[in-house]
DRENKOL-733959 format. One line per field, with one value per residue (C-alpha): x, y, z. Coordinates in steps of 0.5 Angstrom, whole numbers, plus 2048, in hexadecimal, padded with zeros to 3 digits. Layout:
BEGIN
X	(X / ...)
Y	(Y / ...)
Z	(Z / ...)
***
This chain:
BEGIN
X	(8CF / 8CD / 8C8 / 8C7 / 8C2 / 8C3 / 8BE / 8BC / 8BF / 8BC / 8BC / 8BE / 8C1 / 8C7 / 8C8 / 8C3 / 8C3 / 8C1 / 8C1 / 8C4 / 8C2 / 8C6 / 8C2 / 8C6 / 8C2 / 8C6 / 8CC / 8CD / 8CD / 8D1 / 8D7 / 8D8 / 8DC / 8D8 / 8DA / 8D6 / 8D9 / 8D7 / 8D7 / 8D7 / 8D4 / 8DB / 8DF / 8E3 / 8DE / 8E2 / 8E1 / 8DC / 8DD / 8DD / 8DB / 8DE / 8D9 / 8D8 / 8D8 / 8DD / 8E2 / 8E0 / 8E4 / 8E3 / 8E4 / 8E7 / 8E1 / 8DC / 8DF / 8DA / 8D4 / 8D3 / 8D2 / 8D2 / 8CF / 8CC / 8C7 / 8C8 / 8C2 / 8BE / 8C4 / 8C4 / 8CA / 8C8 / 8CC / 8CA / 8CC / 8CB / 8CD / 8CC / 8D0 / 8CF / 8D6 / 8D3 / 8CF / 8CF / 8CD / 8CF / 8CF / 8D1 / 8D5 / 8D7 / 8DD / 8E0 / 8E5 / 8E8 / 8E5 / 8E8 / 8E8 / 8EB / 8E5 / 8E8 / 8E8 / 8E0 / 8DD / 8D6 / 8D2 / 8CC / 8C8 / 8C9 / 8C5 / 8C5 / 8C6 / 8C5 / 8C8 / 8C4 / 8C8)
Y	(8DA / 8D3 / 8D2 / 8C9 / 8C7 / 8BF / 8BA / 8B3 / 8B2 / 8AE / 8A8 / 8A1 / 89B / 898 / 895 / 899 / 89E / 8A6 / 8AA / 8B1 / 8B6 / 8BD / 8C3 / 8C9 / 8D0 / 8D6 / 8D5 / 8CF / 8C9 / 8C6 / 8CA / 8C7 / 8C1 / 8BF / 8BC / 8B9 / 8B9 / 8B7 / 8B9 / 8B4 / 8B7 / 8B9 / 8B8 / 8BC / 8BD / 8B8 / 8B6 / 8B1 / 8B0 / 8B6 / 8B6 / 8BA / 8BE / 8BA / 8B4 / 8B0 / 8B0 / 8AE / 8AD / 8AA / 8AA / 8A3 / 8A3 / 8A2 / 89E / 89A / 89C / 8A3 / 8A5 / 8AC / 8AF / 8B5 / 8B7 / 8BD / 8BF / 8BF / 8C2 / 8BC / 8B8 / 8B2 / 8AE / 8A6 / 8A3 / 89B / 897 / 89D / 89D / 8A0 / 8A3 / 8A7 / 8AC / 8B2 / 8B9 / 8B8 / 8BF / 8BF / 8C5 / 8C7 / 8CA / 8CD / 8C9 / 8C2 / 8BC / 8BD / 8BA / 8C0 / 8C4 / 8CB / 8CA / 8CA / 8D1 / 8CE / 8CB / 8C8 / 8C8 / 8C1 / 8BB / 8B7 / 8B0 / 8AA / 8A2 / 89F / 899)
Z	(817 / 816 / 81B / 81D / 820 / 824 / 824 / 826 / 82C / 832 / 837 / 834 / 837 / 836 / 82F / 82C / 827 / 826 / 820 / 821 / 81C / 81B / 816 / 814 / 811 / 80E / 80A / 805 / 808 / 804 / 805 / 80C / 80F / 814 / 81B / 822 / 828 / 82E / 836 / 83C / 843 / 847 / 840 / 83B / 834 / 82F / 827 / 825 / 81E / 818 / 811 / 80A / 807 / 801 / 806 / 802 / 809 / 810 / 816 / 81D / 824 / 825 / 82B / 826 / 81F / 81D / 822 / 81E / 818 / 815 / 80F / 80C / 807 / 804 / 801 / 808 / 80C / 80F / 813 / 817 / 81C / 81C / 822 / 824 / 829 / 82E / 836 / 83C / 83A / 834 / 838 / 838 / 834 / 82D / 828 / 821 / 81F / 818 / 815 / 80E / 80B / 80C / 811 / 817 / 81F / 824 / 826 / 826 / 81F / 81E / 81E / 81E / 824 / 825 / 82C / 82D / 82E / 834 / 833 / 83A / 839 / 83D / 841)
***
């Protein structure tokens, strides 16, 4: 098990900025690719943006290239989620969710999940 614990989440206005953090416990962090993915009210659960477990690699959902920025520190079991220039559009509960082996974007490949944290943009 890789227990994630979500934080950071909040009320902003368009335009404005948030930064999500994801701690992990139990097995070396490290051996992890990370992903977020987020899910709108009525909406599917759909990939944000995913880390390699060295952070040398990202991708990202075309919706939030140039406005989100992952990252991760190893050494605190830490990923985080910069996100700019926020949208009514970007709300949702975001989770992070954790993965052994390569950076991937479908969902049903993660084995690890968070409890979410709530994000609201706004208008």
């Amino acid at each position: 098990q890789v227990p994630l614990v979500e934080s950071g989440g909040g009320l902003v206005q368009t335009g404005g900025s948030l930064r999500l953090s994801c701690a992990a416990s139990g097995r070396p962090f490290s051996n992890y690719a990370m992903g977020w993915f987020r899910q709108a009210p009525g909406k599917e659960r759909e990939f944000v943006v995913a880390i390699s477990w060295s952070g040398g690699v990202t991708r990202y959902a075309d919706s939030v290239k140039g406005r989100f920025t992952i990252s991760r520190d190893n050494a605190k079991n830490t990923v985080y989620l910069q996100m700019n220039s926020l949208k009514p559009d970007d709300t949702a509960v975001y989770y992070c969710a954790a993965r052994s082996g390569p950076l991937v974007a479908t969902m049903a490949s993660y084995d690890y999940w968070g409890q979410g944290t709530q994000v609201t943009v706004s208008s």
